[in-house]
DRENKEGU-995871 format. One record per residue (C-alpha): residue in three letters; x, z, y. Coordinates in steps of 0.2 Angstrom, whole numbers, plus 2048, in hexadecimal, padded with zeros to 3 digits. Each point is the difference from the previous one (the first is absolute). Layout:
// DRENKEGU-995871
ALAXZY
...
END
This chain:
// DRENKEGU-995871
UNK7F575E7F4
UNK7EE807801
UNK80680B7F1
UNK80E80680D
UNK7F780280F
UNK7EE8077FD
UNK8068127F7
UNK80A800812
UNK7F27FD809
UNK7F580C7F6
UNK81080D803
UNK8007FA813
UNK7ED804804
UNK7FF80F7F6
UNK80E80880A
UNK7F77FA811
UNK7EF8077FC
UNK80880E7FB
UNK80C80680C
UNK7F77F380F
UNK7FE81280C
UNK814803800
UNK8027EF80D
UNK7FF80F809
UNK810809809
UNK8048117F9
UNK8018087F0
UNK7F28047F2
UNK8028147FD
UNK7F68057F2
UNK80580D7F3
UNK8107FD7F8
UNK8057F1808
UNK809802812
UNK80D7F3808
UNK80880580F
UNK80C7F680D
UNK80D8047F9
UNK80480B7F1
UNK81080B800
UNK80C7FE7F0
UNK8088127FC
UNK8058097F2
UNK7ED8097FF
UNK7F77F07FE
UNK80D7F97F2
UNK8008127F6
UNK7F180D807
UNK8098107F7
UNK7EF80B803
UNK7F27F57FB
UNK7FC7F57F2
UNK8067ED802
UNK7F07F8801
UNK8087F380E
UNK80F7FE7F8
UNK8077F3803
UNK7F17FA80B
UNK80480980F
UNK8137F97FF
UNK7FB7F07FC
UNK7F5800811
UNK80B809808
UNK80E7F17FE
UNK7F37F2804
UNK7FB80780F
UNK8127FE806
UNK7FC7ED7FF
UNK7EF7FE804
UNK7F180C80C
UNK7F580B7F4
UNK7F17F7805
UNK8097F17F9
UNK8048087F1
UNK7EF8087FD
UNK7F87EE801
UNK80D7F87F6
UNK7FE80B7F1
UNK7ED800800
UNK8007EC7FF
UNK80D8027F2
UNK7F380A7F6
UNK7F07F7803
UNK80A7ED800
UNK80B8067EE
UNK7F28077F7
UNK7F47F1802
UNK80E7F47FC
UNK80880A7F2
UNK7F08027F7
UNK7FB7EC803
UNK8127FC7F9
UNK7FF80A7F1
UNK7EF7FD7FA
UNK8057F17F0
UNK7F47F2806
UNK8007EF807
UNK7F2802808
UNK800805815
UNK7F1809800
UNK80680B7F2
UNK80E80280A
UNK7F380780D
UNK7F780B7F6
UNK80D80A7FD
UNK809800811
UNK7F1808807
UNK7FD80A7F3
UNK80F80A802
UNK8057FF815
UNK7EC803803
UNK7FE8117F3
UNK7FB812804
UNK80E8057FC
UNK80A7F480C
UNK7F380880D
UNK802811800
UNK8128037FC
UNK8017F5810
UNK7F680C809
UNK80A8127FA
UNK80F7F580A
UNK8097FD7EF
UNK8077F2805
UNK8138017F4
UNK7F38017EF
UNK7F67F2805
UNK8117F6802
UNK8028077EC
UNK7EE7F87FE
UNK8067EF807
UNK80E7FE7F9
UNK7FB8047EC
UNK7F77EF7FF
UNK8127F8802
UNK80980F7F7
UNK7F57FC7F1
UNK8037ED803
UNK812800802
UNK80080C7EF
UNK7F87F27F7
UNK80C7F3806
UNK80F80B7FB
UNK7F78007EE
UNK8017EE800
UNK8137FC808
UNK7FB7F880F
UNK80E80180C
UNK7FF80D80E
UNK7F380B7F9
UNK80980F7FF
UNK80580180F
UNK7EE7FC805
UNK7FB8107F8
UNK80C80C807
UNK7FA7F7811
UNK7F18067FD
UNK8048117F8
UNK80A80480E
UNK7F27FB80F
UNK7F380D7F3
UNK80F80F7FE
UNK7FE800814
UNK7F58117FB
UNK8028097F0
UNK7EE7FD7F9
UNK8037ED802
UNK8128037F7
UNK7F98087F2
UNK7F37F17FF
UNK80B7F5800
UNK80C8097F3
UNK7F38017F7
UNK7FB7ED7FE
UNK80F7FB7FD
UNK80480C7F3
UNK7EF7FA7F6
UNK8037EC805
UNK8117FD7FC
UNK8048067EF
UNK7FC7F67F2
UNK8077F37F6
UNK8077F080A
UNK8107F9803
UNK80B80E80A
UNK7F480A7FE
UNK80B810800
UNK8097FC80F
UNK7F47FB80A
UNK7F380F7FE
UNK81180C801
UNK8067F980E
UNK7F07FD808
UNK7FD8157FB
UNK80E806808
UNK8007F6810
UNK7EE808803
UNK8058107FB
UNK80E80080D
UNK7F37F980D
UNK7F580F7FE
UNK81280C803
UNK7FC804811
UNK7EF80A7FD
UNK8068097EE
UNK812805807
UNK7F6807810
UNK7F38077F5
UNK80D8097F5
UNK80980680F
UNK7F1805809
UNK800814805
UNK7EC8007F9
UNK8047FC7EC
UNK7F77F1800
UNK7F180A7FA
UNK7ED7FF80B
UNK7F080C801
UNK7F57FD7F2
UNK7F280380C
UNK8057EE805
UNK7F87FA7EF
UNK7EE802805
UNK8037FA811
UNK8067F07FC
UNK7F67FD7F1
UNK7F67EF801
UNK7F0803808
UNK7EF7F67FB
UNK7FB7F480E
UNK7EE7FD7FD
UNK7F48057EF
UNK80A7FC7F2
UNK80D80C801
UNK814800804
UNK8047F77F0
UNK7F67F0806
UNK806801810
UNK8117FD7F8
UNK7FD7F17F7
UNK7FC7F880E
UNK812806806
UNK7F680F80D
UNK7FF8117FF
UNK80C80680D
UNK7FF813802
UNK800800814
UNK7ED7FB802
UNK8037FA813
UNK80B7F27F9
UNK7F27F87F7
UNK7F87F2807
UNK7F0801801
UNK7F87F47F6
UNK8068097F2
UNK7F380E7FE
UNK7F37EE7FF
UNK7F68017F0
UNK8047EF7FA
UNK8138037FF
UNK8008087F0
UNK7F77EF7F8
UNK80C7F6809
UNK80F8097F6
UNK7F97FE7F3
UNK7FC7EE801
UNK8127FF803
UNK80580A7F2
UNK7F77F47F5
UNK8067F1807
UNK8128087FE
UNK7FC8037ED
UNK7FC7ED7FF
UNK80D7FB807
UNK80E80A7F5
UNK8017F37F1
UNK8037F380D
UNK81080A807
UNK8048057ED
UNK8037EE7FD
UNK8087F8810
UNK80D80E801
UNK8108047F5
UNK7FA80A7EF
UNK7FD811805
UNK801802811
UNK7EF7FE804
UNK7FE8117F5
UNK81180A809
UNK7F77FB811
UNK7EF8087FA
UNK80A80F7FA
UNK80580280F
UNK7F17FD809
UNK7F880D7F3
UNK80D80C804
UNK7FB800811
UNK7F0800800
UNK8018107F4
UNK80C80A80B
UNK7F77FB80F
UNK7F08097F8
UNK8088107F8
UNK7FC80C80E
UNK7ED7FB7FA
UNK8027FD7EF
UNK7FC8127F6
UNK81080A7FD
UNK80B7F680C
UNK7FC80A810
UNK8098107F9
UNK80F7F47F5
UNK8037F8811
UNK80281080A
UNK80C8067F1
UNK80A7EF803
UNK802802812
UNK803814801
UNK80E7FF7F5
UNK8067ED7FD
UNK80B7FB80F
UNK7FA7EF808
UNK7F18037F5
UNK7F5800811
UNK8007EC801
UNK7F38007F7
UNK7F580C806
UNK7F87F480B
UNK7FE7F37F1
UNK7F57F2807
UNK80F7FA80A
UNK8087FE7EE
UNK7F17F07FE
UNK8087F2806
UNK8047F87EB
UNK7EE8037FE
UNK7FC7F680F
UNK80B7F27FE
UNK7FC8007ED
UNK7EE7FE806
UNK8027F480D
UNK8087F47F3
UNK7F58057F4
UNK7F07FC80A
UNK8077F0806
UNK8027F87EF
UNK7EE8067FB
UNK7F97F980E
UNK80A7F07FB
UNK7F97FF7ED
UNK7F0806806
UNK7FF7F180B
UNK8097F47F3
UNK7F08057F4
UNK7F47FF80C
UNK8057F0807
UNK8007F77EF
UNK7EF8087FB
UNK7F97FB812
UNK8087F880C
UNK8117FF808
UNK7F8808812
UNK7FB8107F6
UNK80F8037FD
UNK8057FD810
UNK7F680D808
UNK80680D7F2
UNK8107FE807
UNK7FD801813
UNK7F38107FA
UNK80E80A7F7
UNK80B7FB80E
UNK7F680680E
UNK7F68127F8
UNK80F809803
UNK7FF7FC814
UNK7ED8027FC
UNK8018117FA
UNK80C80580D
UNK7FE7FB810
UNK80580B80A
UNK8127FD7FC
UNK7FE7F280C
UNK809802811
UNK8078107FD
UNK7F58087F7
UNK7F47FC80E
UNK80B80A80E
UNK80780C7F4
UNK8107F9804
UNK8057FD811
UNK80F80180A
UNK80180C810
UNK80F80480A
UNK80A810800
UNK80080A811
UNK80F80080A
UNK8028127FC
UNK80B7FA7F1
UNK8097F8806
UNK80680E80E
UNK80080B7F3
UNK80C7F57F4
UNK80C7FD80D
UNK802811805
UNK8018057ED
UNK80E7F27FC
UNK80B808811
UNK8018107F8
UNK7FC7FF7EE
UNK7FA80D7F6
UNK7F48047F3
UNK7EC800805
UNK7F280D7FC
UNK7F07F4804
UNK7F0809803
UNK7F18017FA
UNK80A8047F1
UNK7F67F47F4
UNK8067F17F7
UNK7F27F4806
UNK7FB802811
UNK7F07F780C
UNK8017F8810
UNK7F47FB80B
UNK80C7F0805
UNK7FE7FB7EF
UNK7F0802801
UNK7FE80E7F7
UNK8087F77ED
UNK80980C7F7
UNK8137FE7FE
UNK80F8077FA
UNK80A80980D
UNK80A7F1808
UNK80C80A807
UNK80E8037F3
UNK8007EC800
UNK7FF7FD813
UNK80D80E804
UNK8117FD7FC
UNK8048127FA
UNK7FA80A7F1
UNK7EE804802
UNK7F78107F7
UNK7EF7FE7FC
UNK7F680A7F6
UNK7FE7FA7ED
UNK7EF8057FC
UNK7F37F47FC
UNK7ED803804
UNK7F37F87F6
UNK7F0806806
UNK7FF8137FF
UNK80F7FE7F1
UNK812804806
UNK80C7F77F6
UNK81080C803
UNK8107F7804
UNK8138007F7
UNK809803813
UNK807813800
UNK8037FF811
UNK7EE7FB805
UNK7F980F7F7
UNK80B80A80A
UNK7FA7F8811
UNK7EF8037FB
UNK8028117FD
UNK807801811
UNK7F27F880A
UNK7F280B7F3
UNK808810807
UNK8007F9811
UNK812802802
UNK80C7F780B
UNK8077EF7FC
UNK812802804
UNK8058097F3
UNK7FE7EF7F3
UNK80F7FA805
UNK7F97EF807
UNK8087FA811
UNK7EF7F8804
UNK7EC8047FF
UNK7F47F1802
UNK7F0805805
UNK7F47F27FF
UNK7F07FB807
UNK7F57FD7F0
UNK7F18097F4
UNK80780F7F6
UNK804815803
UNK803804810
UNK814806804
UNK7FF815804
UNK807801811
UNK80C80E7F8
UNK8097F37F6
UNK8077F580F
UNK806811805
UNK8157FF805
UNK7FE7EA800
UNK8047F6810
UNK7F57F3807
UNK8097EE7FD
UNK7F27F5802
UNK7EE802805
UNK7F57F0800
UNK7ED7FD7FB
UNK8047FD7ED
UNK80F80A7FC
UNK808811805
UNK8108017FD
UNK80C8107FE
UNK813804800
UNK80580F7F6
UNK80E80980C
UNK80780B7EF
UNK8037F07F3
UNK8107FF7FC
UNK8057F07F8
UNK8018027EB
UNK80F7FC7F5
UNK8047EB7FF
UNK7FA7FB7F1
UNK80A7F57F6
UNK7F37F37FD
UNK7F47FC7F1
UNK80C8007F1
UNK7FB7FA7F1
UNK7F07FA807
UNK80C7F480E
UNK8067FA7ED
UNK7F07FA7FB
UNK7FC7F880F
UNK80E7F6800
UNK7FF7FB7ED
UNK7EF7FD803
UNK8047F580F
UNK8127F77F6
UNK7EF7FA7F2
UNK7F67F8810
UNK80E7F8807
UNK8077F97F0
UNK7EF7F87FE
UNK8017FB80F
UNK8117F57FD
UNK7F97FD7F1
UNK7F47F3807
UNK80A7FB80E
UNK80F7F97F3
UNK7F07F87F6
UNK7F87F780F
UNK8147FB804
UNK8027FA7F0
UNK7F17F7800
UNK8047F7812
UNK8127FB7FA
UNK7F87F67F1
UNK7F37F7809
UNK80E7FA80C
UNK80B7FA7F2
UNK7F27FB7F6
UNK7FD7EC7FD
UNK7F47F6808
UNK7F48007EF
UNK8018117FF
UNK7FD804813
UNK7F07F87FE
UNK7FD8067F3
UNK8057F67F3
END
């Protein structure tokens, strides 16, 4: 029972500490992560035809729970998922008896740098890849070994990761290295196990083949998003202890503290001691196809700062299609952290083990609650989130005005300042992605273009090129062929009064200005997504087939039990 319950516990105050400020009302805007009330489902959201799919399917899958459920819901919902999975995954997967193993690695992967500062960039959907690889990589082991239900239990988790297309790739990555091998149907399992993962990432490679930009970024993107050091001893360190994000305001601040490089490599070394254990408790050769990958990510997460891998990168992602995933490779961590975590827990084990029999059973004791507690000791500011970073505000009523007036006469939006990430004094000032092509029920142009510093890091959408042109030259707006222009309230480039020219005032309130174009004339119906509605739905025939999949299972169990004898009930 104690087993059972403490890991949950652990999980359970973990997620409170972390997240304690969103007993709040409202919604926590930062960077990349915005919920709104109520996000429409169209045809734009399921297949963007002008930009790349970096929230496909995210943006439909939120888009169909908010039909069910508030966004605040959702938002707070999804968060406790991440924090809550990844501390009991890691617990779960760790091979101990032990409970206080069981810690060690819990907080050693839900209390991680990493964890931190991808949480404060807003990238909510790969953090839900991050807390589900724990169980993918568990659930890949029990299919190795037959246990009943385990594939299903992977393509669970598979499909939870795919929900952006850095966690599909992860995840089609780890099952491709843990499932082949030499056990009994081994075949087909890792082939059906394969396909059903490549046909949960469809969504994002149909859209991305289909998209008008070619699939192909600005190499300029390289050195923006290459890891970044976060105290003295340089950006490859900081990775190893799973930092090294390229946006320096995500960091928390107790990562540019001197001590944080010995505390990595403590780690580090307790990890090494701990790899014979893990060799030995799990299945022959897995503990070696986990550090491969763990290895693999590491190194791709270093190559914009590894000598050479700059320029090969920029050659990747100027000419390979899709290449630009991993231009921004610390994201692609999360094996190395896992492996890590696990690795560090069963070195603090055997570490203890020795001590214990050399000392005294309290020694080791203590080693265990010390390896347990330096990653909250090193990282602090984590805690309640990320001491204020993180806390929810309301959205002015000017939205909502805007929204409704929007939905009554639907037509595509031109939203101004015309920069992706905008600043708002109700939000106190945090940076966030525009949240109007999510809150409005329409289309929603917004420019592409990502600043990093004084670096611009050009965008794939043709149309946005064109619109800045426009407002560059100073000329009027009405010719874009937008019904609606957006004019908000928030930090960035003033709007040149000569582009308004020829719009008609629809809504004027203290946040939002709003404009009707009297020439738009409404474009061509389109005829849907296509072949990226297919993938969808294959996609979605996988989840649900999982999903009956277990129902039938826990059907068939309950059937059994009621016909069972009384010996066997109680388990006799």
């Amino acid at each position: 029972m104690r087993e059972r319950l403490v890991p949950h516990g652990v999980a359970a105050a973990v997620t409170a500490v972390v997240l304690a400020p969103l007993a709040l009302p409202g919604y926590v805007l930062r960077y990349d992560m915005v919920f709104v009330p109520r996000q429409a489902l169209s045809w734009d959201v399921i297949a963007p035809a002008s930009a790349l799919p970096r929230a496909v399917p995210q943006d439909a899958v939120v888009a169909l729970l908010t039909q069910l459920v508030p966004g605040w819901l959702l938002q707070r919902l999804v968060l406790v998922a991440i924090l809550w999975l990844a501390a009991l995954g890691a617990a779960r997967l760790v091979p101990t008896d032990r409970t206080a193993v069981r810690v060690v690695a819990a907080l050693g992967y839900a209390w991680t740098p990493y964890l931190a500062e991808r949480l404060l960039i807003g990238q909510w959907g790969l953090l839900l890849a991050y807390a589900m690889l724990p169980w993918l990589v568990a659930a890949a082991l029990d299919v190795r070994a037959g246990r009943s239900g385990a594939l299903p239990r992977l393509l669970l988790a598979a499909a939870v990761a795919a929900i952006t297309p850095t966690g599909g790739v992860l995840a089609l990555a780890t099952v491709a290295v843990l499932l082949p091998g030499r056990y009994p149907g081994a075949g087909r399992r890792a082939g059906t196990a394969l396909a059903a993962t490549v046909l949960l990432n469809a969504p994002w490679l149909v859209a991305g083949v289909g998209s008008a930009t070619g699939g192909r970024s600005d190499p300029a993107g390289v050195a923006a998003f290459a890891a970044r050091a976060e105290n003295w001893a340089g950006p490859l360190v900081a990775l190893a202890g799973t930092g090294g994000i390229w946006n320096g305001l995500t960091v928390p601040v107790s990562r540019q503290s001197g001590v944080v490089p010995l505390a990595t490599a403590l780690l580090l070394l307790l990890a090494g001691y701990g790899v014979p254990l893990l060799r030995r408790r799990w299945p022959a050769g897995v503990a070696g196809r986990l550090g491969l990958l763990a290895v693999g990510s590491w190194l791709l997460a270093a190559l914009g700062v590894l000598p050479g891998g700059a320029a090969l990168l920029g050659r990747l992602v100027d000419t390979v299609p899709g290449a630009g995933l991993i231009r921004d490779g610390q994201k692609l961590l999360v094996p190395y952290a896992l492996a890590l975590a696990v690795a560090v827990a069963l070195g603090a084990e055997r570490l203890a083990e020795r001590l214990a029999g050399r000392f005294d059973a309290t020694i080791g004791r203590v080693v265990l609650v010390g390896a347990a507690l330096l990653p909250v000791a090193v990282l602090p500011d984590l805690a309640f989130g990320a001491i204020g970073r993180l806390r929810p505000v309301d959205y002015p009523a000017d939205w909502a005005a805007v929204a409704r007036q929007v939905a009554d006469r639907p037509g595509e939006v031109l939203s101004l300042p015309f920069q992706e990430y905008q600043r708002y004094a109700w939000n106190r000032g945090q940076v966030v992605i525009d949240p109007a092509p999510r809150y409005l029920s329409t289309p929603v142009l917004i420019d592409d273009t990502l600043r990093v510093g004084d670096l611009a890091v050009g965008g794939e959408d043709p149309r946005a090129a064109r619109v800045r042109a426009l407002l560059a030259a100073g000329r009027p707006l009405a010719g874009t062929g937008v019904r609606w222009v957006l004019v908000q309230r928030a930090s960035g480039p003033p709007v040149p009064a000569s582009s308004l020219v020829g719009l008609r005032l629809a809504h004027g309130g203290p946040e939002l200005t709003l404009y009707e174009n009297p020439d738009w004339t409404a474009p061509a119906r389109t005829n849907g997504p296509g072949p990226v509605g297919l993938a969808h739905l294959l996609a979605g025939t996988v989840v649900l087939t999982i999903g009956f999949s277990g129902a039938a299972r826990g059907l068939r169990r309950v059937v059994a039990s009621r016909h069972a004898s009384p010996a066997e009930g109680e388990g006799g």
